[in-house]
C-alpha positions in Angstrom: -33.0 28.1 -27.2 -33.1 26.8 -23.6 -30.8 24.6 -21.7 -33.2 21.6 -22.2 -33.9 22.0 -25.8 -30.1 21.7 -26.6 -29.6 19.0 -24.5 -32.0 17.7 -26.9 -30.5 18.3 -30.0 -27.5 17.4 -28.8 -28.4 14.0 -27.9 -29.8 14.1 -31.7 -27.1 14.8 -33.1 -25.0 12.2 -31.2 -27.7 9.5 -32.5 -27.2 10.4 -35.6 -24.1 8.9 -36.0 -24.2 6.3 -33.5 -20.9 4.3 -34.8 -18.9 7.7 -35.3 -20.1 9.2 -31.5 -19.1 5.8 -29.7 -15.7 5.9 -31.0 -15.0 9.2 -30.3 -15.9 8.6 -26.5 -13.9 5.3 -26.4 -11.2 7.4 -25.4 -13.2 9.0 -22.7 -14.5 5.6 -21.5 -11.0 4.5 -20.9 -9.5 7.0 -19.4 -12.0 7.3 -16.8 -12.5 3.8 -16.4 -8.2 3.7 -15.6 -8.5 6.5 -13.6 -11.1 4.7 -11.6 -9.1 1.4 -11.3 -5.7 2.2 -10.9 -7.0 4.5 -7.8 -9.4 2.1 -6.2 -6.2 -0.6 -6.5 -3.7 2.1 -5.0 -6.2 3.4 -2.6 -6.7 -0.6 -1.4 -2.9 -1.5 -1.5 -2.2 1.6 0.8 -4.8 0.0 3.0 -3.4 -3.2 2.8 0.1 -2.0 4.1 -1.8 0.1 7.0 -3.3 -2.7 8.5 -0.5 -4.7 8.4 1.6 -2.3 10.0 -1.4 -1.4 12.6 -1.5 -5.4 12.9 1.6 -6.1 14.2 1.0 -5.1 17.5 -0.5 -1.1 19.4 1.1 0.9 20.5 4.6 0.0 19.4 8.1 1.3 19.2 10.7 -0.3 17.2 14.5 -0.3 18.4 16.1 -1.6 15.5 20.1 -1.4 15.1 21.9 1.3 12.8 25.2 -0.8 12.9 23.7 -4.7 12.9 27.1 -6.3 12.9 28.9 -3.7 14.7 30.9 -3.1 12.3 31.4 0.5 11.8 33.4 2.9 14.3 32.0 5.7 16.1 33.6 9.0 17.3 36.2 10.1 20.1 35.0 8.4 23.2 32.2 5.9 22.0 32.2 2.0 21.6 29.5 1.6 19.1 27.8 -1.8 19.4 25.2 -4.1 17.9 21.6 -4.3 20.2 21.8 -6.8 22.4 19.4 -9.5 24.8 20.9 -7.1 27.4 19.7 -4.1 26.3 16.1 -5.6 25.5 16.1 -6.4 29.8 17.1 -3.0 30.3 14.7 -1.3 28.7 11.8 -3.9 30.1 13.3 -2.7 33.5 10.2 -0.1 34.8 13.5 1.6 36.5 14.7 2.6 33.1 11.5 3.4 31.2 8.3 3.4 32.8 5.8 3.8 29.7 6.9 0.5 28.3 5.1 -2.5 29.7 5.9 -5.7 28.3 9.6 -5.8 25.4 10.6 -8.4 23.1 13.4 -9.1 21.5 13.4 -10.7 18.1 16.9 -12.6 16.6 16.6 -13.5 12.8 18.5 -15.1 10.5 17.9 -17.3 7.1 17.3 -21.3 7.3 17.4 -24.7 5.7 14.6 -26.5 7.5 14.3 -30.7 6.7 11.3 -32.7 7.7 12.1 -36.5 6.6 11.8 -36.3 2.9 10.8 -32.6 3.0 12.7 -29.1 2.4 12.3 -25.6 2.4 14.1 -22.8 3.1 12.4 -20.0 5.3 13.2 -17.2 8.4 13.6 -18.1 12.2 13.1 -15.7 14.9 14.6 -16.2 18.2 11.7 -14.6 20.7 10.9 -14.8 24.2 7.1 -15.2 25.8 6.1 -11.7 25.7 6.1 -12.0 21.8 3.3 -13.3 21.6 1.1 -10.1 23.1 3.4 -7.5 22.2 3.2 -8.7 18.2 -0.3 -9.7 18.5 0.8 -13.2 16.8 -0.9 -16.2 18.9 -0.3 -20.0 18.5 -3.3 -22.0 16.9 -2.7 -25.1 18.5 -0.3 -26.4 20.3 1.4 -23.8 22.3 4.0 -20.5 21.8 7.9 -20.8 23.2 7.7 -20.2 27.1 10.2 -18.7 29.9 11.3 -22.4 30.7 12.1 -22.6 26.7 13.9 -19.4 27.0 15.9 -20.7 30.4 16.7 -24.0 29.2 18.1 -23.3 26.0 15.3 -26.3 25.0 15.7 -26.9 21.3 11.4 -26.5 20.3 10.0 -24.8 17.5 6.6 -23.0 16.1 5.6 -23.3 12.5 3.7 -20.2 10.9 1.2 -21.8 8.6 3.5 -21.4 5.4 6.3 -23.2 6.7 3.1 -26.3 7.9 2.0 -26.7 4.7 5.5 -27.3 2.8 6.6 -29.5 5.2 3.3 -31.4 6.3 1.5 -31.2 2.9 -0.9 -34.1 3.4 -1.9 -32.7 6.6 -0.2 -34.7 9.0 -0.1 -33.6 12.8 2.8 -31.6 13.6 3.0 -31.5 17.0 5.5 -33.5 18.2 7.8 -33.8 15.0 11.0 -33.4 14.7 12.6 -31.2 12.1 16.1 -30.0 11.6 16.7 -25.9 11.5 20.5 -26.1 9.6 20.8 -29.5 10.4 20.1 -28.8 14.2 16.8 -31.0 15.4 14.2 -29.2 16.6 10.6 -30.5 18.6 7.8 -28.9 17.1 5.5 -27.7 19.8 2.9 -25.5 18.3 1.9 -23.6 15.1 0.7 -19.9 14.5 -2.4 -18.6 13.5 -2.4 -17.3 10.1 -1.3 -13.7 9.3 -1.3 -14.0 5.5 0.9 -12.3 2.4 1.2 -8.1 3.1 3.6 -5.3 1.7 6.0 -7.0 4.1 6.0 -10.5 2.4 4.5 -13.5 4.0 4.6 -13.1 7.6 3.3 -16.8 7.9 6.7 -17.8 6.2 8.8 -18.2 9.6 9.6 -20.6 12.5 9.8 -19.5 16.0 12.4 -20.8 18.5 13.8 -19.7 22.0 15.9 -16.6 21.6 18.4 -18.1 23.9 18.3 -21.2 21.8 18.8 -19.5 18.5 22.3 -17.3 20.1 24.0 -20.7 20.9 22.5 -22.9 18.3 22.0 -21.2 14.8 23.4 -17.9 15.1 26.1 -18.1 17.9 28.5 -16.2 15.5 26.4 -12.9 15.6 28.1 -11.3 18.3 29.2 -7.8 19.0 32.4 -6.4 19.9 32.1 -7.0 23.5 31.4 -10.6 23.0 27.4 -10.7 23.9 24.6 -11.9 21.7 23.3 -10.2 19.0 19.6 -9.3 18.1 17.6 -7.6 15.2 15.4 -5.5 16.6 13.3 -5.0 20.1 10.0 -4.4 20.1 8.9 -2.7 23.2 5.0 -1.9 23.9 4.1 1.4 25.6 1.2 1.5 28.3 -0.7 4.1 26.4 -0.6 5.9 23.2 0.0 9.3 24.6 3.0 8.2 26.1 5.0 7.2 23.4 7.0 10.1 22.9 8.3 10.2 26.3 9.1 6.2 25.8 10.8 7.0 22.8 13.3 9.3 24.6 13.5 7.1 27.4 14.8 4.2 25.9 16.6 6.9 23.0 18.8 8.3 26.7 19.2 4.5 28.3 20.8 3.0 25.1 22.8 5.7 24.8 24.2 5.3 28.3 24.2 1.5 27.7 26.4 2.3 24.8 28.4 4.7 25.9 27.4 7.3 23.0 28.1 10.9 23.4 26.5 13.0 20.1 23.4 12.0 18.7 25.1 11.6 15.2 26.7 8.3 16.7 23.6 6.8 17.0 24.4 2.9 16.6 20.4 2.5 16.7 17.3 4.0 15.6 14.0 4.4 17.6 10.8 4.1 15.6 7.3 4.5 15.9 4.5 2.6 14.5 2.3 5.8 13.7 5.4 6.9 12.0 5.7 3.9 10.4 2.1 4.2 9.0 2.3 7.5 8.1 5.1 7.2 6.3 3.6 4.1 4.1 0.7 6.8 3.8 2.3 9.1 2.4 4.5 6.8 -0.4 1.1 5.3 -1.6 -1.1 8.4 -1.5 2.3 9.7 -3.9 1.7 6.4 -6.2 -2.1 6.6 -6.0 -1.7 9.8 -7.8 0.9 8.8 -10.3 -1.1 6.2 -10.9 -4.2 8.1 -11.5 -1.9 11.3 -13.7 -0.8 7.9 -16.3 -4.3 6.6 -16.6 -5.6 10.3 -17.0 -3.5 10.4 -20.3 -5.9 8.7 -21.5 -9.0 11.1 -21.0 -6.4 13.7 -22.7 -6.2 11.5 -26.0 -10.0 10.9 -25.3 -10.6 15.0 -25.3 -8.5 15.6 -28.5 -10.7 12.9 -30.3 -13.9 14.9 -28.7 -12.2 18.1 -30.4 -11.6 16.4 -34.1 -14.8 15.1 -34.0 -16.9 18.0 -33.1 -14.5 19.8 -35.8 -15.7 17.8 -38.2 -19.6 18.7 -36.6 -18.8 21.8 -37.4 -17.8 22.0 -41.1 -21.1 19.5 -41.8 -23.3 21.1 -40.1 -22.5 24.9 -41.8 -25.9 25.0 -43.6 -27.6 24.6 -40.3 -26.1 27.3 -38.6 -26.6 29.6 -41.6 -29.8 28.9 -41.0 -30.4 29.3 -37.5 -28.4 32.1 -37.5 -30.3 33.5 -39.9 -33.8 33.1 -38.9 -32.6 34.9 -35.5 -29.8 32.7 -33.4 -27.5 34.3 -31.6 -24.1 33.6 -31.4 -24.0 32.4 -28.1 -26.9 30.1 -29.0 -24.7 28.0 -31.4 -21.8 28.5 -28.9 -24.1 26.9 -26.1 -25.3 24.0 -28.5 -21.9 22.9 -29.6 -20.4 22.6 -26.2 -23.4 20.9 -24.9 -23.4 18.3 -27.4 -19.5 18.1 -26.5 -20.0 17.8 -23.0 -23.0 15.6 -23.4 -20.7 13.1 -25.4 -17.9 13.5 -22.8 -20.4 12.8 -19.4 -22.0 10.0 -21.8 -18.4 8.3 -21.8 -17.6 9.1 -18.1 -20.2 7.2 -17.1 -19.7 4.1 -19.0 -16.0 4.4 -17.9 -17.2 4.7 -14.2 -18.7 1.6 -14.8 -15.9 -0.3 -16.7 -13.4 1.4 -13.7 -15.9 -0.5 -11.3 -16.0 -3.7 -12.9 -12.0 -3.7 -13.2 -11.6 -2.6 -10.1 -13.7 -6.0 -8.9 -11.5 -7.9 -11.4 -8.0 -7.2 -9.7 -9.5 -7.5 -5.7 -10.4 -11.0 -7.3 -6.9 -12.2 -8.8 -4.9 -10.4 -6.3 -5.1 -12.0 -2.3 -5.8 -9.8 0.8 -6.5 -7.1 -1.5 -9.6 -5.0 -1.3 -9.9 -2.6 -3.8 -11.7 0.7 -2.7 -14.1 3.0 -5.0 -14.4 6.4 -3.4 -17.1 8.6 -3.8 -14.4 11.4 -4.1 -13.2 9.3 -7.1 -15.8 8.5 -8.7 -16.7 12.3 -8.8 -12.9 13.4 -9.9 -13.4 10.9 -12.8 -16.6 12.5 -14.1 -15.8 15.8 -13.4 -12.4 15.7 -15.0 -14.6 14.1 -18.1 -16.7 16.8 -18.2 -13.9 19.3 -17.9 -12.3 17.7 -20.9 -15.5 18.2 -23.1 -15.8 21.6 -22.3 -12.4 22.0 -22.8 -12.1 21.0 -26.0 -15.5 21.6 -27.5 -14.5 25.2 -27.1 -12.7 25.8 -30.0 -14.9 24.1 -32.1 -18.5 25.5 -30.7 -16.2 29.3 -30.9 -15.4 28.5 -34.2 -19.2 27.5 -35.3 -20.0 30.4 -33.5 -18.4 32.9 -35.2 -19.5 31.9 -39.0 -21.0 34.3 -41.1 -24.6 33.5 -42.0 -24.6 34.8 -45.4 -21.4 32.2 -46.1 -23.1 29.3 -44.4 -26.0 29.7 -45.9 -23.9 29.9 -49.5 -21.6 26.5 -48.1 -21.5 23.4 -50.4 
């Protein structure tokens, strides 16, 4: 008997019982179709969190502090200490660090913010001009906090579109409005563009004032030991992408000098860089993209035992007919080839319905979940149906061996 003509009889023996075959490969149908989903969503969440992180800015190094609130001592000889506005200027200097062509310094802290009848409770960043380019983040209308902002102290604000719509809900023009940032008023002068929700939260969720304005107004407390203002991280933007490294160990030797740090385990500050960043959010999704896909592929393991009970139970009813063929000249690896085709045939039969139940879920959670775009690989689609396959031939062994090895005088005899 030939490859084809068991396909054939495979598929009639499926038909046969059409109720009892479609039950056995529900199990099939959704495992694969989990496996498919619960990849394409972690495969699209890891995407999500990449280009939010590549969003924020190219070419990027984070200085962010070890010891925010300076807090913690350091070793024999070293004054550990909060960043500062005055480290930001130092490493702008192209003295100091070459690479780097444009820094800025970002001071946040957590606010009540009141528009007439109107509350909410949100995140202000202090920030200088060059925020705007090195974050990538641009005013919509109106305009973005200026040098003269920065130099005057001037008490001005810029809504991100979160922070618009709860205050100004029926649309009102918020330029020129007054609000009060913990109970300090504020001119509004501009709003952002809109960044939406990512891994990070709501980056539209903020207000933007002059850094200066924020040290003397809302966070003049946040000082470090040597009395100047505080900030949460710098964000420094290196000329070219090659050159990163070499920034990094710049500013890594100024800041040590700036803080007078003698061993690298004193550290009072971390530099980071965005690729690291990204690969690092790589790697922790690409870890739950396959957890993921190992808990959904449970399934297909239930699925395959149900294949194996089944085709069992093929066996025993079907003892006459293998008598038979055995005995008007089959060979044993005739019946072993027909069993495990019609066991694979039932398990690719369910893979490909559960490819196409993974798809349609898949479509189903991009809709009800925001910014996320849920991605269907080939390579997954072919893991899915090849692990089905793998499970039918699997477990149709046992039962085709078993069918296999009757004796054709006792089938034949078999009630």
């Amino acid at each position: 008997m030939n490859i084809t003509e068991s396909i054939r009889v495979a598929v009639g023996a499926l038909t046969a019982n059409k109720l009892r075959s479609v039950l056995t490969m529900l199990g099939i149908i959704i495992g694969v179709g989990a496996v498919i989903t619960l990849v394409s969503v972690g495969q699209g969440v890891e995407k999500m969190v990449t280009d939010s992180i590549q969003g924020i800015g190219s070419n990027l190094v984070f200085v962010v502090p070890s010891d925010p609130e300076g807090s913690s001592g350091g070793g024999m000889g070293s004054s550990p200490r909060s960043l500062t506005y005055a480290d930001a200027q130092a490493i702008a200097d192209p003295f100091n660090v070459p690479d780097v062509v444009a820094v800025a310094p970002d001071m946040m802290g957590f606010v009540e913010v009141i528009y007439r009848n109107k509350d909410t409770e949100t995140y202000v960043s202090g920030v200088t001009p060059e925020y705007e380019e090195v974050r990538s983040f641009y005013s919509e209308f109106g305009r973005f906090i200026s040098a003269e902002d920065v130099v005057g102290r001037s008490r001005v604000a810029v809504l991100g579109q979160t922070v618009l719509e709860d205050l100004f809900p029926e649309g009102a023009y918020p330029i020129g409005q007054v609000i009060k940032i913990n109970q300090v008023p504020f001119k509004v002068i501009g709003v952002m563009e809109e960044k939406g929700g990512t891994g990070f939260g709501d980056e539209d969720d903020i207000i933007f004032v002059p850094l200066t304005t924020a040290q003397t107004r809302l966070f003049s407390w946040r000082r470090d030991r040597s009395g100047e203002h505080t900030v949460s991280a710098i964000y420094a933007q290196v000329a070219d992408e090659e050159r990163i490294e070499t920034a990094i160990d710049d500013i890594t030797e100024l800041l040590r000098a700036r803080h007078k740090i003698q061993f690298r385990d004193e550290d009072d500050f971390s530099v980071i860089n965005q690729a690291d960043i990204v690969s690092f959010a790589s790697d922790i999704f690409g870890v739950l993209t396959l957890y993921l896909g190992a808990i959904a592929a449970i399934a297909l393991l239930v699925g395959g035992i149900g294949i194996m009970n089944i085709m069992l139970v093929s066996v025993t009813e079907r003892t006459r007919e293998i008598g038979i063929r055995k005995a008007v000249g089959a060979k044993r690896r005739d019946i072993l080839l027909q069993f495990l085709i019609e066991s694979v045939v039932m398990s690719l039969i369910g893979g490909l319905i559960g490819i196409a139940l993974g798809f349609i879920g898949s479509q189903v959670v991009s809709s009800l979940a925001e910014n996320l775009e849920t991605a269907i690989t080939p390579g997954a689609i072919l893991l899915a149906t090849g692990f089905s396959m793998g499970v039918g031939l699997f477990f149709g062994i046992y039962p085709a061996t078993r069918a296999a090895q009757m004796n054709p005088i006792e089938a034949l005899r078999y009630e």
